[in-house]
VOFIPA-681495 format. One record per residue (C-alpha): residue number from 1; chain; x, y, z. Coordinates in steps of 0.25 Angstrom, whole numbers, plus 5000, padded with zeros to 4 digits. Example, Ala and Ser with C-alpha at 12.3 -4.5 7.8 and 13.67 -1.06 7.14 Angstrom:
BEGIN
+-----+-----+------+------+------+
: seq : mol :   px :   py :   pz :
+-----+-----+------+------+------+
:   1 :   A : 5049 : 4982 : 5031 :
:   2 :   A : 5055 : 4996 : 5029 :
+-----+-----+------+------+------+
This chain:
BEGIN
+-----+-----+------+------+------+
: seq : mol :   px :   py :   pz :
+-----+-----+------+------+------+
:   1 :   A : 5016 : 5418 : 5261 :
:   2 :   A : 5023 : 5405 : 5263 :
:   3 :   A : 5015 : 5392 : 5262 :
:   4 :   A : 5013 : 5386 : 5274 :
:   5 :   A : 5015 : 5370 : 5275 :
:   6 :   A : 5007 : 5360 : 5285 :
:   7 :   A : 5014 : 5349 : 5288 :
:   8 :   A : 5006 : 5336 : 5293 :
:   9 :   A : 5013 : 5327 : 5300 :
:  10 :   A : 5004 : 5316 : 5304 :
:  11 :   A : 4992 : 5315 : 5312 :
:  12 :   A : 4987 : 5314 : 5325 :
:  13 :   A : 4977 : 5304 : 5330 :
:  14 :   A : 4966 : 5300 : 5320 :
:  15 :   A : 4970 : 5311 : 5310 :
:  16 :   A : 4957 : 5313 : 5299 :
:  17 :   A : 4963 : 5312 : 5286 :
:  18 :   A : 4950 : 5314 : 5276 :
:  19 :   A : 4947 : 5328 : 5285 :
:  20 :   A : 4961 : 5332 : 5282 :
:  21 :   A : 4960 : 5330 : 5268 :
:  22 :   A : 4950 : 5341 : 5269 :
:  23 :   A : 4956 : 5350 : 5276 :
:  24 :   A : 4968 : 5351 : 5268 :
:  25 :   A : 4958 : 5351 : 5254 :
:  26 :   A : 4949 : 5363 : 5262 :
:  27 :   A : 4962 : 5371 : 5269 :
:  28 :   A : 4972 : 5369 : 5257 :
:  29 :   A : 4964 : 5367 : 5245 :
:  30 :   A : 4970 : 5354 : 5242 :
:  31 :   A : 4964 : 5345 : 5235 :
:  32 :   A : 4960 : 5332 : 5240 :
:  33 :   A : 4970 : 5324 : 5233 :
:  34 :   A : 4981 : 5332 : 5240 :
:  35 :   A : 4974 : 5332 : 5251 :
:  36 :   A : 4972 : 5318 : 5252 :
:  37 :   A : 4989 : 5316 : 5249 :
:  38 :   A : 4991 : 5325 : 5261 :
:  39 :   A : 4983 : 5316 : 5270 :
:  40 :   A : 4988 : 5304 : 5265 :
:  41 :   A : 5002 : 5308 : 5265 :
:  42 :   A : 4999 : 5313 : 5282 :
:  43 :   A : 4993 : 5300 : 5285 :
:  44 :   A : 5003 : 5290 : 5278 :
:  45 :   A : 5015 : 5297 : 5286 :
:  46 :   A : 5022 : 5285 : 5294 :
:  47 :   A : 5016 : 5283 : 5309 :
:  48 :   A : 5027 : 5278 : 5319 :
:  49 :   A : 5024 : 5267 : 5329 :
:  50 :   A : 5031 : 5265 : 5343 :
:  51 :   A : 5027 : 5257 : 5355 :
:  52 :   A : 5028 : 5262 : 5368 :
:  53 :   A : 5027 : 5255 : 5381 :
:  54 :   A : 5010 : 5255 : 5385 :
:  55 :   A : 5000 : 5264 : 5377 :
:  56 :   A : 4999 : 5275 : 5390 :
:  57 :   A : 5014 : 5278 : 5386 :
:  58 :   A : 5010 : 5280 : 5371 :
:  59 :   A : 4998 : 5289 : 5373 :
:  60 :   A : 5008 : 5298 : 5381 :
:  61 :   A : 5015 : 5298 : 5368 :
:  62 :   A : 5006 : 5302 : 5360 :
:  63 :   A : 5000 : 5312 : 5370 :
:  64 :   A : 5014 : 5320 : 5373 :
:  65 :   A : 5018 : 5316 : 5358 :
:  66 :   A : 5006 : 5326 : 5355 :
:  67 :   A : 5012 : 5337 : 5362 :
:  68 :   A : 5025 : 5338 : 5355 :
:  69 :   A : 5020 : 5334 : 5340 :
:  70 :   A : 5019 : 5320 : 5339 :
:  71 :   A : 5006 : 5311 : 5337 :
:  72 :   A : 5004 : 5297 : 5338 :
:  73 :   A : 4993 : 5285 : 5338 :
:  74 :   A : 4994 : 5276 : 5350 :
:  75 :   A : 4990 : 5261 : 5350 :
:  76 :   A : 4992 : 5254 : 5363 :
:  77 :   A : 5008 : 5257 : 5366 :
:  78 :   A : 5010 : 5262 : 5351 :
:  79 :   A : 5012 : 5276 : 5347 :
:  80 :   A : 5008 : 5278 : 5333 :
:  81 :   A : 5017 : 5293 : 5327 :
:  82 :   A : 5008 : 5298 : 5319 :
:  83 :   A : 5011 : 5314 : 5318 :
:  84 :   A : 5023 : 5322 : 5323 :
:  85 :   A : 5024 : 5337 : 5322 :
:  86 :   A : 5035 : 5342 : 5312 :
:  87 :   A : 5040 : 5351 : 5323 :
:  88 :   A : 5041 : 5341 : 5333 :
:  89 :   A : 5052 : 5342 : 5342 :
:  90 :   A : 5062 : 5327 : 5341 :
:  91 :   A : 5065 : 5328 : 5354 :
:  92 :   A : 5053 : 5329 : 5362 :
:  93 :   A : 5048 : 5317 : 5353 :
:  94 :   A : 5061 : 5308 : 5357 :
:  95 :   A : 5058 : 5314 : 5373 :
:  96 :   A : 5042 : 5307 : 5370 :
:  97 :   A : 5046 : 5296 : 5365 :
:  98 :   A : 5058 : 5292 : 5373 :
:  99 :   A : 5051 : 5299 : 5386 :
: 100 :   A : 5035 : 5295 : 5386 :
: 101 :   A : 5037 : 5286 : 5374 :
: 102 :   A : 5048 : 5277 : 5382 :
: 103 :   A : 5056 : 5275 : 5368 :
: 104 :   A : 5070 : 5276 : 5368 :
: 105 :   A : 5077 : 5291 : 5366 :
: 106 :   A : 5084 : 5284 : 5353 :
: 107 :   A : 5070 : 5277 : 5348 :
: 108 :   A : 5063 : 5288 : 5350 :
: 109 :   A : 5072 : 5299 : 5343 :
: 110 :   A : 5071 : 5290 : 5330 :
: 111 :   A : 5057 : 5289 : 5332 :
: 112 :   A : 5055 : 5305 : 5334 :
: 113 :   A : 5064 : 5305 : 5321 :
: 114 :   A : 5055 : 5295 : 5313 :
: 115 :   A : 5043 : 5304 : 5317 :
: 116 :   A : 5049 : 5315 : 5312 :
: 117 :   A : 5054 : 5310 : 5299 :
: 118 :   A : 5037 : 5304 : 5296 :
: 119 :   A : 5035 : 5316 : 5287 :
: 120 :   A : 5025 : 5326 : 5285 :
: 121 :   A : 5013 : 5331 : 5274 :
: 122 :   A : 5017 : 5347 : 5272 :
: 123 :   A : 5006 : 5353 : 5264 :
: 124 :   A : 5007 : 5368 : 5261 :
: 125 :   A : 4998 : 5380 : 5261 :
: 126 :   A : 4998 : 5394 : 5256 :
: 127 :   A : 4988 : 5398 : 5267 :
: 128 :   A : 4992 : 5396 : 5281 :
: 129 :   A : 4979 : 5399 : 5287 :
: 130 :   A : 4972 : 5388 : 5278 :
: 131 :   A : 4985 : 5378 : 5283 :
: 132 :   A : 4983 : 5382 : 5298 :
: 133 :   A : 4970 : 5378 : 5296 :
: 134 :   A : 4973 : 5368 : 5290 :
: 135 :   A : 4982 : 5363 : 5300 :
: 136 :   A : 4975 : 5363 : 5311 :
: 137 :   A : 4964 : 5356 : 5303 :
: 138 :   A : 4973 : 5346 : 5302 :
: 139 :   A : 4977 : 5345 : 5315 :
: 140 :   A : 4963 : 5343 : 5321 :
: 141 :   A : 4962 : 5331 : 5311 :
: 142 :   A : 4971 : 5324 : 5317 :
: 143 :   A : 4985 : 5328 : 5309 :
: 144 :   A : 4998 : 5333 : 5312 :
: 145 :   A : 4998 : 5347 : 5304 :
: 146 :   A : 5009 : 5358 : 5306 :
: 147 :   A : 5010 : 5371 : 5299 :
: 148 :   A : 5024 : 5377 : 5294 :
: 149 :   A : 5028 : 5388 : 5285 :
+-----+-----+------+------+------+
């Protein structure tokens, strides 16, 4: 059986870090030192800030960004990215932003490609049902998990 890898691409809103921590020491038998680095390394992944017209327009961002794989943070008129799916499709990213976002087609392709280049936190594990759990654990504390073979 092939190790399966968990990919964590960021979080989603008020992500709780110390919980996750033990998680992955419970579900993959890490130990908490590597734990901790996984965390750390989730959570110091580069957020990108834009400014959109009113805060409305930004919470229908983030609301529809939810939908296609993208997660954001939004202060007043500002979108805060702080998680996008690995399998997110470019082009309905460049259609929100551009569309609902009001940035231009040009800005907002860059900005999907910016998104996409952030990076992401693979971890491996020999047992899929231990990283499905795993997985989904994650994602009910606050962070961007996806599961590939």
């Amino acid at each position: 059986m092939s190790p399966i890898q968990l990919v964590f691409s960021g979080w989603k809103d008020d992500p709780r870090s110390v919980d996750l921590v033990h998680l992955l020491r419970r579900e993959l038998k890490l130990s908490l030192g590597a734990s901790k680095r996984i965390v750390d390394s989730i959570v110091d992944r580069p957020v990108e800030m834009v400014e959109v017209s009113n805060e409305m327009v930004a919470k229908r961002v983030r609301e529809l960004g939810a939908g296609i794989g993208l997660y954001a943070t939004v202060k007043g008129p500002k979108l805060y990215f702080t998680g996008l799916r690995p399998n997110a499709n470019r082009e309905s990213l460049v259609h929100l932003l551009s569309v609902d976002g009001g940035l231009a087609v040009d800005e907002a392709g860059r900005l999907a490609d910016r998104l996409a280049g952030l990076g992401e936190t693979a971890v491996e594990s020999g047992d899929g049902e231990c990283a499905r759990r795993c997985c989904e654990g994650a994602e009910l504390l606050g962070f961007v998990c996806t599961l590939t073979a």
